[in-house]
C-alpha positions in Angstrom: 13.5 1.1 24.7 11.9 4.8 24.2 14.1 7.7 25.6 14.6 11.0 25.2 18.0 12.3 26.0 20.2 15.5 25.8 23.5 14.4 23.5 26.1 16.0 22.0 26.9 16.2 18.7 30.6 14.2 18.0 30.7 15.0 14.1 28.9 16.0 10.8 30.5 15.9 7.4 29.1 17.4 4.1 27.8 14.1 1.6 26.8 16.0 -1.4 23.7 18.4 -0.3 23.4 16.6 3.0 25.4 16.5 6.3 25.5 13.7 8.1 25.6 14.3 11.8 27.1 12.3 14.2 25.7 12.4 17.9 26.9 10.7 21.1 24.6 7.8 21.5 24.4 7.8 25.5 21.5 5.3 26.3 19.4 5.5 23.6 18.7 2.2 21.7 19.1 2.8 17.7 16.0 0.3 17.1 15.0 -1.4 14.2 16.0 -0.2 10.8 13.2 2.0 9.5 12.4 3.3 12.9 13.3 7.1 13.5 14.2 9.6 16.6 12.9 13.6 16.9 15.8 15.6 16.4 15.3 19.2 18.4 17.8 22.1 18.4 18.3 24.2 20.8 15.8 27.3 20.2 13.5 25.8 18.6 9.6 25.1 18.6 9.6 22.2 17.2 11.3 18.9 16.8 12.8 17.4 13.5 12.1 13.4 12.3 15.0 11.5 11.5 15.6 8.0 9.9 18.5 6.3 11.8 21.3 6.0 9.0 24.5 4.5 11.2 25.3 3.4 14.1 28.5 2.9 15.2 29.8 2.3 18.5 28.8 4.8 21.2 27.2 7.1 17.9 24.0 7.9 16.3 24.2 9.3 12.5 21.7 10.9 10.7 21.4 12.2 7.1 19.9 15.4 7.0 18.6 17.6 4.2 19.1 21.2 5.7 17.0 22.9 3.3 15.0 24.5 5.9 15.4 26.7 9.3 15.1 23.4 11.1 17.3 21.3 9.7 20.0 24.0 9.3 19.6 24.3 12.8 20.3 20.8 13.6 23.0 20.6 11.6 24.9 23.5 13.2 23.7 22.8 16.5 26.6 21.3 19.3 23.8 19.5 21.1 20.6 17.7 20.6 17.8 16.7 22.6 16.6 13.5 21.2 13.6 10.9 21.2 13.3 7.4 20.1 13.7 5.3 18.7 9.9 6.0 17.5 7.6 3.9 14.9 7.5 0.4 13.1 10.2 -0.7 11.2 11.0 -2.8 8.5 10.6 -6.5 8.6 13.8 -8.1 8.2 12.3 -11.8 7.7 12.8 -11.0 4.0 14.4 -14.2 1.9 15.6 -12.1 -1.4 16.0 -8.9 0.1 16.4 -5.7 -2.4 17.0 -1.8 -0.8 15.3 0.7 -2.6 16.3 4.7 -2.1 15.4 8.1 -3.6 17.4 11.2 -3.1 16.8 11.8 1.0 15.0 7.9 1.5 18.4 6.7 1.4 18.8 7.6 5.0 17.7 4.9 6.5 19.2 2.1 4.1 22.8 2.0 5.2 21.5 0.6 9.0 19.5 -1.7 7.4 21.7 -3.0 5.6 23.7 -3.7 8.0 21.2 -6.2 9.4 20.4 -7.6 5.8 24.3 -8.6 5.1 25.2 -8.9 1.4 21.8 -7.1 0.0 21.6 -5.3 -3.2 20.2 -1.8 -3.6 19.3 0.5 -5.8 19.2 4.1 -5.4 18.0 7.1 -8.0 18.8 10.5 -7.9 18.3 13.8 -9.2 21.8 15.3 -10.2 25.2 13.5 -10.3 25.6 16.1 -6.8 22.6 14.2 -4.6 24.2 10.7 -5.9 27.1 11.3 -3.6 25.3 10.1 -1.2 25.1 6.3 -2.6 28.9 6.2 -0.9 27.1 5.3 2.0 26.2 2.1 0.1 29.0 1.4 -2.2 27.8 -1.7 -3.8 24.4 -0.2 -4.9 23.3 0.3 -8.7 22.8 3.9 -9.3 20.4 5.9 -11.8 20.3 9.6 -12.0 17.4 11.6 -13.8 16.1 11.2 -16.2 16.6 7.6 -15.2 14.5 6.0 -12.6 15.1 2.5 -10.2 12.1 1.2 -11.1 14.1 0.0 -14.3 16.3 -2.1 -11.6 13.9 -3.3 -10.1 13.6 -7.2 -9.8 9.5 -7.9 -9.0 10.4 -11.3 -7.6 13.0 -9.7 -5.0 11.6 -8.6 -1.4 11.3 -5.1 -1.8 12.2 -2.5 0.8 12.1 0.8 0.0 12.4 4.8 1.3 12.3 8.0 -1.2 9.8 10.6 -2.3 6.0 9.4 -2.5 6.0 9.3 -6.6 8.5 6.8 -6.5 6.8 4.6 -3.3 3.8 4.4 -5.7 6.0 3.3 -9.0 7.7 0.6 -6.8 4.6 -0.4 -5.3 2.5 -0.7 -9.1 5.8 -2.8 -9.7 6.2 -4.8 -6.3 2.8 -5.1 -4.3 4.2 -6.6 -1.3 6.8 -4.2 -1.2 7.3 -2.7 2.3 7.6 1.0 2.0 9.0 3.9 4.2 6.4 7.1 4.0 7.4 10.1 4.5 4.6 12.7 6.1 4.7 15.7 8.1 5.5 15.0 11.7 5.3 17.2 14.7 5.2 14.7 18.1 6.4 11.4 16.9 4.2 9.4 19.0 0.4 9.5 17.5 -0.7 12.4 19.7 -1.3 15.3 17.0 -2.4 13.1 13.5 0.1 15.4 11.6 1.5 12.6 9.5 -2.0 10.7 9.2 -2.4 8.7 5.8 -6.2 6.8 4.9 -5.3 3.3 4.7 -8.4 1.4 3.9 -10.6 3.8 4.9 -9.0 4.8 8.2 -6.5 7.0 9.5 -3.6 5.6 10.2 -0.3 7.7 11.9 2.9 7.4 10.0 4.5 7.8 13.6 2.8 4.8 15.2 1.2 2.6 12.7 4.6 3.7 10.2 6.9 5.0 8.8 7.2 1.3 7.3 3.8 -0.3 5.7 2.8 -3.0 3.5 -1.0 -2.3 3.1 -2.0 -0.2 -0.3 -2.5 3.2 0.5 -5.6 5.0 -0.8 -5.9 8.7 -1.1 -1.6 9.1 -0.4 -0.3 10.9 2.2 -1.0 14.7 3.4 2.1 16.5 2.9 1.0 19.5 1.7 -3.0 21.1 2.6 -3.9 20.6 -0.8 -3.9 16.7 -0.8 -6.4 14.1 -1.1 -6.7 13.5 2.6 -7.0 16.8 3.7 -9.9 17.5 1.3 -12.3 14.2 2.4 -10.9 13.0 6.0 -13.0 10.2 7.1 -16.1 11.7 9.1 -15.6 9.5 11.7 -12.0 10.8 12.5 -14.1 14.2 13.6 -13.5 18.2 13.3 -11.3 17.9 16.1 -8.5 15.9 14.7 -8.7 17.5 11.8 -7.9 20.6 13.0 -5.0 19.6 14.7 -3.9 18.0 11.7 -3.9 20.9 9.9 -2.3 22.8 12.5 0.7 20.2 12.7 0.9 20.4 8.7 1.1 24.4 8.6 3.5 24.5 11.6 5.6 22.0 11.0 5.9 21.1 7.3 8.9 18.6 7.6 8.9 15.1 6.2 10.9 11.9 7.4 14.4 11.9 6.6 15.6 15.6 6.7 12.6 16.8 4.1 11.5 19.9 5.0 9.3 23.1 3.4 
């Protein structure tokens, strides 16, 4: 169930670049894998959207990417007011499951993988530093650039996957039933301000509502920075109105899912 809650934060620990903060989990629900929670620090604007990556009795844990004012804020913050759990998830009705992560999309793989006992993964990343984060899934095949997973991956398998857009649209060219975490620029979580809006079919679909997890082919990508497909040819229909708060959201707040942030 939806709450929003002041917690306190119980630990955080450097993994690689990233910290992963522990917070008290009081009586927020963690959801379903794939789902996320607004992270806000004390002092500022604007909230922060995190992938749940553990949860552990009486805890939350996120993996952040503090590579912004934001997220370093979380990450040295003592307490947290937080939302959620927000979104759609992934399906776990999956028969031949396979976990696929890139660099920050591995956040949300160690709690599903929880609920998917015995899965494979594989998980790419950039420098032999990022790929300390695959000790959060020990059994997982690792490639680090100039390799990529897609030379892991196992078309027949069930295909869940989280990372950086290139790599979403390499798996999905490979898999196309693949479900696939997006990241986008988020700045309520809950559909009201179309910041993370992607064209799916020719409509506008929120990453916070209709997403983060989706199976349908995406057409046009996501918006993540004002220079993107979408931006440049929104639907008509979607009007002058939500486009300009789009565009506010995406100047404002330019943070993606999973600790991502500009």
């Amino acid at each position: 169930m939806l709450r929003r809650e002041r917690l306190s934060v119980t630990g955080r620990e450097a993994v690689g670049p990233y910290t992963l903060l522990r917070v008290e989990r009081g009586g927020l629900d963690p959801g379903r894998p794939g789902q996320f929670f607004m992270l806000e620090a004390p002092g500022r604007l604007l909230p922060r959207p995190m992938s749940l990556c553990l949860a552990p009795p009486g805890e939350l844990a996120f993996l952040v990417d503090p590579i912004g004012p934001g997220t370093r804020a979380i990450c040295a913050a003592d307490e947290l007011r937080v939302l959620g759990p927000l979104g759609h998830g992934f399906d776990l009705q999956v028969v031949r499951p396979l976990l696929v992560g890139g660099g920050i999309g591995i956040a949300p793989l160690p709690y599903l993988a929880e609920h998917l006992a015995a899965a494979p993964a594989v998980l790419g990343f950039r420098s032999d530093f990022h790929a300390a984060a695959a000790g959060l899934l020990p059994h997982a095949e690792v490639v680090v650039e100039p390799r990529y997973v897609t030379e892991l991956i196992d078309p027949a398998l069930d295909v869940l996957a989280c990372g950086p857009e290139p790599m979403l649209h390499a798996v999905r060219s490979l898999c196309p039933d693949a479900q696939l975490a997006w990241e986008a620029p988020m700045a309520c979580g809950y559909g009201a301000c179309y910041g993370c809006a992607v064209e799916i079919d020719g409509e506008l679909k929120r990453l916070c509502v209709e997403g983060p997890v989706l199976h349908a082919p995406l057409r046009g990508g996501t918006h993540g920075s004002p220079t993107s497909p979408l931006l440049r040819r929104s639907p008509q229909r979607a009007g002058t109105s939500v486009q300009r708060e789009r565009g506010l959201a995406a100047r404002a707040n330019s943070r993606s899912l999973n600790g991502g942030e500009k």
